[in-house]
C-alpha positions in Angstrom: 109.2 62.5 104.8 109.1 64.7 101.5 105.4 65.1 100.7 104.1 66.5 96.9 102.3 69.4 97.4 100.3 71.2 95.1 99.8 74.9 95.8 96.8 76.9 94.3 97.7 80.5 93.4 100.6 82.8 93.8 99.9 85.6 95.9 101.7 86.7 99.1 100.3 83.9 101.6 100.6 81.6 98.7 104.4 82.1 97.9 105.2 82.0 101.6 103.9 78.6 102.0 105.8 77.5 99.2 108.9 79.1 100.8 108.7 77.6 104.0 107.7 73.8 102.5 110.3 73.7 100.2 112.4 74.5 103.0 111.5 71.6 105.0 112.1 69.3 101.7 108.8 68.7 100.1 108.3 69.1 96.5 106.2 72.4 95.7 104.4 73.5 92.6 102.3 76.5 92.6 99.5 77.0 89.9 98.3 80.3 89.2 95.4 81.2 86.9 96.7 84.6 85.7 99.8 85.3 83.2 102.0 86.4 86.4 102.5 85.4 89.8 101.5 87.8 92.8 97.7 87.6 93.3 96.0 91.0 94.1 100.1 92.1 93.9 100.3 92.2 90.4 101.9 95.1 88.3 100.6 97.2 85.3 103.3 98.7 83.0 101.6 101.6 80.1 104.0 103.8 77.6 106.8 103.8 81.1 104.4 104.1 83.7 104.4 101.6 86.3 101.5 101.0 89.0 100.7 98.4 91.9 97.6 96.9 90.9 96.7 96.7 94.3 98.7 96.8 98.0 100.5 99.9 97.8 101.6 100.6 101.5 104.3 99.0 103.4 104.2 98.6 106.7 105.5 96.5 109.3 109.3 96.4 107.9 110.1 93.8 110.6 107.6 91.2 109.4 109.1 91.6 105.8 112.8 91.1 107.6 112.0 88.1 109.6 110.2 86.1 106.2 113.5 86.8 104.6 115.8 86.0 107.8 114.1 82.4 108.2 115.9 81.6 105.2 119.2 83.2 105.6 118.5 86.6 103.3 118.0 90.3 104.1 115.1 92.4 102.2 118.3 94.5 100.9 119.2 91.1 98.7 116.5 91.6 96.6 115.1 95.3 97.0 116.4 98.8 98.6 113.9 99.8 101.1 113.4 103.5 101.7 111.2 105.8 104.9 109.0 108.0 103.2 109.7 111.8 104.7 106.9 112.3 105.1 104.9 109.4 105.6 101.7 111.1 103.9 99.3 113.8 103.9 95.6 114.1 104.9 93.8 116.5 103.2 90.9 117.7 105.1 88.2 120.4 103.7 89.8 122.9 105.6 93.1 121.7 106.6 96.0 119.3 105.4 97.9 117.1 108.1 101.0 116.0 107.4 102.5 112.5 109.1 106.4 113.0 109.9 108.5 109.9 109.7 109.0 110.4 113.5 107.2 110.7 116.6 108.3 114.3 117.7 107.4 115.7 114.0 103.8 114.0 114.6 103.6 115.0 118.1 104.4 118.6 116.7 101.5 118.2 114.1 99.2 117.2 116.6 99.9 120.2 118.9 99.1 122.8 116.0 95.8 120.8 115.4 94.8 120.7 119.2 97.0 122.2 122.3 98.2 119.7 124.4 97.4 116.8 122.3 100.9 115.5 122.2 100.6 113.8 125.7 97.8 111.9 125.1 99.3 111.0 121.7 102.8 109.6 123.1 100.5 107.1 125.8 98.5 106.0 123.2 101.2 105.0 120.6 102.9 103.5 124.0 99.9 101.6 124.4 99.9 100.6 120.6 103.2 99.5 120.8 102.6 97.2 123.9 99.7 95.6 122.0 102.1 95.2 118.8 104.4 93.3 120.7 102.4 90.6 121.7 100.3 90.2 118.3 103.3 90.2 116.5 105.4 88.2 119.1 102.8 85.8 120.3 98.8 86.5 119.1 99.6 86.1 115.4 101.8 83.6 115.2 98.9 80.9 116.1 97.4 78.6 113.7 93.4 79.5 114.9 92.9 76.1 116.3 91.8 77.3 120.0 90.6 80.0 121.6 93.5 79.2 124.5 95.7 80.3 122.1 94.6 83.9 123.2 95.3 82.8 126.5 98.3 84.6 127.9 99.9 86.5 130.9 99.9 89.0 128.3 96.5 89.3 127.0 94.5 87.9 130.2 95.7 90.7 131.9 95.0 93.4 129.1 91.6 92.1 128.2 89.6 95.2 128.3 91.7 95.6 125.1 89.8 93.0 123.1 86.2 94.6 124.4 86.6 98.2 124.1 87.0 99.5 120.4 89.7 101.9 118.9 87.1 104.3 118.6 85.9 104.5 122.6 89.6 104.7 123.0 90.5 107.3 120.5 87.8 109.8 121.1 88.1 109.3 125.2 91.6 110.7 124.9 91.3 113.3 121.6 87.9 115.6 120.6 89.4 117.4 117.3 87.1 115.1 114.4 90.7 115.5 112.6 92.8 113.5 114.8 90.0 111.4 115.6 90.3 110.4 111.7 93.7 110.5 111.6 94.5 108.0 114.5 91.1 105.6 113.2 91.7 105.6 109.6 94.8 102.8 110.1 92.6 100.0 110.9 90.7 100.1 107.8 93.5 98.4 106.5 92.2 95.5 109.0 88.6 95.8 106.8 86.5 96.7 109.8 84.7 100.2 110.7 86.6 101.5 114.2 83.6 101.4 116.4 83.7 97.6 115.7 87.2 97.0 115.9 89.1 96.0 119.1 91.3 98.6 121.0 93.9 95.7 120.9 94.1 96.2 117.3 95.6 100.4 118.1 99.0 97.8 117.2 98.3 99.1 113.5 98.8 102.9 115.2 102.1 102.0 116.2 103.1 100.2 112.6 101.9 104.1 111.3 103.8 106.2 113.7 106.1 104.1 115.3 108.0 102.0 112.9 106.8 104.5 109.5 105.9 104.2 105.8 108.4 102.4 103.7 108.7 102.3 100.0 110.4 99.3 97.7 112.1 101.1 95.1 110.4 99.9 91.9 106.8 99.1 93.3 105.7 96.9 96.0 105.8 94.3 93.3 109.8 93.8 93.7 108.6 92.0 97.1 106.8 89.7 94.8 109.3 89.0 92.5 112.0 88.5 95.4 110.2 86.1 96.7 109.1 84.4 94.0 113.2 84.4 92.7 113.7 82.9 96.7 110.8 80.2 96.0 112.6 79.1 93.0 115.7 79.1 94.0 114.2 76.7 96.9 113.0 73.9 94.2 109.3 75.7 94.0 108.0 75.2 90.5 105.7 77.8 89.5 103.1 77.5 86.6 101.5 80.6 85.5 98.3 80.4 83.0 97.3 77.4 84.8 93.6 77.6 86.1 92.5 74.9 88.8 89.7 73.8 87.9 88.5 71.1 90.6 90.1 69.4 93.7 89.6 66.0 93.9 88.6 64.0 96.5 89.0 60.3 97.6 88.1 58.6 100.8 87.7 62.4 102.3 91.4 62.7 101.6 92.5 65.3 98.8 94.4 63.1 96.1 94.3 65.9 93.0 93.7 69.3 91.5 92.3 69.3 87.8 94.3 72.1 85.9 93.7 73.1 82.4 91.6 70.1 82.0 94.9 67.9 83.1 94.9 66.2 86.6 98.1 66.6 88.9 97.9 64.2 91.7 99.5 65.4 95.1 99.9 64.2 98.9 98.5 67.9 100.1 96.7 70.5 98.6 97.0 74.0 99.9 94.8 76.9 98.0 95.6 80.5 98.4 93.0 81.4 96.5 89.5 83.3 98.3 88.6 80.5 100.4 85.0 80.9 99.2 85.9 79.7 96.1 88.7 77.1 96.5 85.8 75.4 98.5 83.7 76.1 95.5 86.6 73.7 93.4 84.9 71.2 96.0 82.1 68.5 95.8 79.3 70.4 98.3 79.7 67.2 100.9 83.2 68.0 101.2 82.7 72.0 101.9 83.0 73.1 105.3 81.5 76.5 105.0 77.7 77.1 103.6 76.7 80.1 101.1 74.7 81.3 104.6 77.8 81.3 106.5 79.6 83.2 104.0 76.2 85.7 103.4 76.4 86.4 107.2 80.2 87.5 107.4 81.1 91.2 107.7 83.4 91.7 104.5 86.5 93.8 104.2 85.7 96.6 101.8 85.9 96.2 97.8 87.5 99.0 96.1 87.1 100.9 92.5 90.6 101.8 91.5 92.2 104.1 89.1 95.5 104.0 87.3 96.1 107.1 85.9 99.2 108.6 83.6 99.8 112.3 84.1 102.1 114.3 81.6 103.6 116.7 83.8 104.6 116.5 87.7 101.5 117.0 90.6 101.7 119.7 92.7 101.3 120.1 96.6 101.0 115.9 96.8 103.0 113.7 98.9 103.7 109.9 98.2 100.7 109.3 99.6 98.1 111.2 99.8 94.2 110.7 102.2 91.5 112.9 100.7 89.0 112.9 104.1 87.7 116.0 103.1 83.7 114.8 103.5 82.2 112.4 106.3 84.3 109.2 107.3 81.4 108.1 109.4 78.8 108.0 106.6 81.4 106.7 104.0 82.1 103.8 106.6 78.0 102.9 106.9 78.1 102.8 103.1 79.9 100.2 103.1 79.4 98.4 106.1 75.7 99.1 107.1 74.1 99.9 104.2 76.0 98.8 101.1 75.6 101.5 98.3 77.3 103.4 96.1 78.4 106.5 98.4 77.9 109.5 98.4 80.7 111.7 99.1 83.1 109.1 99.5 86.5 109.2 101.0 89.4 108.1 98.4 93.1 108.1 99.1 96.0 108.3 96.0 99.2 107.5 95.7 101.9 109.1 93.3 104.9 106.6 93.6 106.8 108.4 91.3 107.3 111.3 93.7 109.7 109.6 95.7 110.9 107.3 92.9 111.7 108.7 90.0 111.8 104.9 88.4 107.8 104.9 88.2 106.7 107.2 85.8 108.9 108.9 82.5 111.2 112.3 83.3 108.6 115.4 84.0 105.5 112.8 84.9 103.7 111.1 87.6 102.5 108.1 87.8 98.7 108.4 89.8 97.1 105.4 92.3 93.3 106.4 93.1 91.3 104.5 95.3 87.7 104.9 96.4 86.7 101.8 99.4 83.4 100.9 98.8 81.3 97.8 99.7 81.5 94.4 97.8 78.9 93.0 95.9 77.6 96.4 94.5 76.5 97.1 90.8 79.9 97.5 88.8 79.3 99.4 85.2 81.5 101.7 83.2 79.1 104.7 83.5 79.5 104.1 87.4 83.0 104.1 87.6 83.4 107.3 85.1 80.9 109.2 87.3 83.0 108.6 90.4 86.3 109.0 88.6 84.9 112.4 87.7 83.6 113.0 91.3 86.8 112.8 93.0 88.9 114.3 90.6 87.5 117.7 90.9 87.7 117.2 94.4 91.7 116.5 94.2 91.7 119.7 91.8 90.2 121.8 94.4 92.1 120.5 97.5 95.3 120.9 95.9 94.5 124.1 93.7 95.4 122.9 90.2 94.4 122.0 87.3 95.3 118.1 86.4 92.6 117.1 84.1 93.7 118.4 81.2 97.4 116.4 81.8 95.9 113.2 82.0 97.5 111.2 79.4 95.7 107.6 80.1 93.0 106.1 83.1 92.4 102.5 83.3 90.2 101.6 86.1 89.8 98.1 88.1 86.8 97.2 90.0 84.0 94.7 91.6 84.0 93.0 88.0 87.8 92.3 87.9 88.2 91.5 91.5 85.6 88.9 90.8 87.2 87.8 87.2 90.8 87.8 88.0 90.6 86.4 91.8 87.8 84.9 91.9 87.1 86.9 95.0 84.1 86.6 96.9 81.4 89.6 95.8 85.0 91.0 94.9 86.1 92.2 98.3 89.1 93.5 97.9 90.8 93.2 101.0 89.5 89.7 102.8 87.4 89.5 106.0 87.0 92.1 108.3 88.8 91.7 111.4 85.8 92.4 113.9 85.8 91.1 117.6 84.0 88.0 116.5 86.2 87.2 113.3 89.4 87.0 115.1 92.0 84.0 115.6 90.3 81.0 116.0 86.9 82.7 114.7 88.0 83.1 111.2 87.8 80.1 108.9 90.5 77.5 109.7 93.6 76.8 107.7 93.2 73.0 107.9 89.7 71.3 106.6 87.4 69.9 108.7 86.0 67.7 106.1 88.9 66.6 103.6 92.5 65.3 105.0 95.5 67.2 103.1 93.5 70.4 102.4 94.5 73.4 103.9 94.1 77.1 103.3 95.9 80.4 103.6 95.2 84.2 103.0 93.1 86.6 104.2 90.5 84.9 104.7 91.4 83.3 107.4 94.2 83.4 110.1 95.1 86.0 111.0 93.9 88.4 108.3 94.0 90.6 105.8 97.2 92.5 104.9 100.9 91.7 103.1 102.7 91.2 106.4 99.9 88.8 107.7 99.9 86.9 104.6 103.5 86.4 105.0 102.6 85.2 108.5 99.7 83.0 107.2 102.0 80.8 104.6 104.4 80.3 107.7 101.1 79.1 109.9 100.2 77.0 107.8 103.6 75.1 106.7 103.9 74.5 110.0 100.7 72.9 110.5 101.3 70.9 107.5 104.5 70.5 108.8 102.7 68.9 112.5 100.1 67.3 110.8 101.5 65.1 107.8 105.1 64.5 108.1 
């Protein structure tokens, strides 16, 4: 029976949701408080410059190929997909490593780092790649309903996988601090520091070496728009400008969202908004999750970002670029141990307009700089000029050049925004960490406890943060709408 649903926001989880329930016949509108659709995946256009406002990696090609496959389309309908040779560069304070789009090219880079490093390198990517296959083929694809979901001849045979970290792993099998850092750094994408991050998750190793870095041509916002044009050409509705204000409640069932001051009544409500605050749009009997609960959770990291016009072409830069040139350990405990400012922080860039020319104007490059830092921190203009300042000299002395002095524009985008323009809780920027004890059915659920026809999606809960699991999490939780109301 075709069901009104009313969908709040329009970023990656959100617009897969609204794929896969228009699919199955319902009638879909999605509401979006901001002038364009994509959540955190907007875009930012400045005198021919183009930048991703936020993800800029893509990974997992084969998540991105089966969203578009389930309805009868190919990611080369909407957008040319193209491996980045090479994948990226890690600049160290006295070295540079540079990731091949291929295992023996990495394997090679490995063995002028540390002799004999290669073989220990191809089990563990083996390894990874074992564990990718059965989160991506049978762990993910679970609602977060049980903890027998876990329960397989796969993982009940591998569980030393979920108990040791990727960092006991790593450094049992590799002592250069380089490699150690080069094979850890992947599961910050996952929010978590690697000493408290399951072995199990090494999957994201293999999504690195084994299946490479991929770049849309145009930005990783032409995923956005191709699947917003596949939502609409589905029946989705989509209403930008449109703030939802309240969710309203009757007889514990949601009946209607209050938008712009106007209610919409609907027969389900799904928000893809930061779950902290879609249960925020709630009356506080109907919440599920207290301000303590969400106080005690171990937070993906926030981010102070950089969008930066140069007038001439970088030198000695790849695509993407890791600047790991001071202490990743210290960097990670100031932002997961104890939140501050740091230090000598870490950053990583990305120059888009290296490998496509369609980014930036002829003879310039369009520069990405990002500095993880903790959520909830002290967010003022001073602050972000200081650190601006901080790692640009750095980037001038690891790559020998002068680039200040071509800088034709900076914009930066911090705590402050995250908060203003998401809503996002402390303004994480990347979700809920994916430690040992917020996995699966740890994280919050997808369906409310509290208030029939309310459901969530995102990465805040299953099964995480990232663009391919958002795509997973709209699909997770059509279907359980899907189970649960028609």
């Amino acid at each position: 029976m075709s069901k009104i649903v009313s969908i709040i926001g329009s970023g990656f989880s959100a617009l897969s949701a609204a794929c896969y329930l228009a699919k199955a016949g319902h009638t879909v509108s999605i509401f979006e408080k901001n002038s364009t659709v994509g959540g955190r995946a907007r875009q930012y256009k400045k005198d021919g410059f183009t930048f991703d406002i936020g993800p800029s990696w893509y990974w997992m090609p084969d998540i991105f190929d089966k969203f578009f496959n389930d309805f009868g389309k190919s990611t080369s309908d909407y957008y040319q997909l193209d491996k980045l040779s090479p994948a990226y560069k890690i600049f160290f304070s006295d070295d540079v490593i540079t990731i091949g789009d291929h295992m023996n090219k990495i394997c090679d880079e490995f063995e002028r780092i540390e002799s004999g490093s290669s073989k220990p390198l191809r089990k563990f990517i083996a390894t990874a790649q074992e564990n990718y296959d059965i989160a991506i083929n049978k762990v993910v694809l679970k609602p977060g309903l049980s903890p027998f979901e876990l329960v397989t001849k796969e993982t009940i045979t591998r569980l030393d996988r979920f108990y040791k970290t990727i960092s006991k792993e790593v450094r049992k099998n590799f002592k250069n601090p380089k490699l150690i850092s080069t094979l850890e750094f992947p599961v910050l994408f996952l929010g978590a520091k690697p000493n408290q991050t399951p072995s199990f998750y090494s999957f994201m190793n293999f999504a690195d070496f084994g299946l490479g870095t991929w770049h849309p041509k145009g930005g990783m916002y032409e995923i956005v728009k191709a699947m917003k044009s596949l939502a609409e050409s589905l029946g989705v509705t989509i209403h930008t400008n449109s703030n939802v204000e309240k969710i309203n409640v009757n007889n514990k069932r949601a009946k209607s969202i209050t938008v712009n001051g106007t209610i919409i009544s609907s027969d389900i409500i799904l928000s893809g908004a930061d779950y902290h605050h879609s249960e925020t749009l709630l009356d506080k009997n109907y919440r599920q999750y207290s301000e303590s609960y969400w106080e005690s959770r171990t937070f993906a990291p926030s981010s102070l970002l950089f969008y930066v016009g140069f007038n001439q072409k970088i030198k000695h830069v790849e695509h993407h670029n890791l600047f790991f040139d001071t202490d990743f350990e210290n960097h990670a405990e100031e932002i997961y141990d104890d939140p501050k400012w740091p230090k000598n922080p870490l950053f990583y860039v990305n120059f888009p307009s290296v490998t496509d020319a369609s980014m930036a104007p002829e003879n310039c490059e369009t520069g990405f700089f990002l500095i993880p830092i903790a959520p909830g921190l002290e967010d003022t203009s001073e602050l972000r000029q200081q650190y601006f300042d901080l790692i640009i000299n750095r980037f001038e002395q690891r790559t020998e050049q002068n680039v200040k002095a071509h800088i034709l524009f900076k914009e930066s985008y911090c705590v402050n925004d995250f908060i203003e323009d998401y809503n996002s809780y402390k303004g994480n920027a990347y979700g809920m960490a994916n430690t040992l004890m917020q996995t699966a059915f740890l994280r919050p659920k997808l369906k409310s406890k509290k208030v029939n026809g309310l459901y969530f999606t995102g990465q805040l809960t299953v099964p995480g943060p990232g663009v391919p699991p958002a795509l997973i999490s709209g699909k997770l939780v059509a279907e359980l709408i899907q189970k649960n109301e028609v």
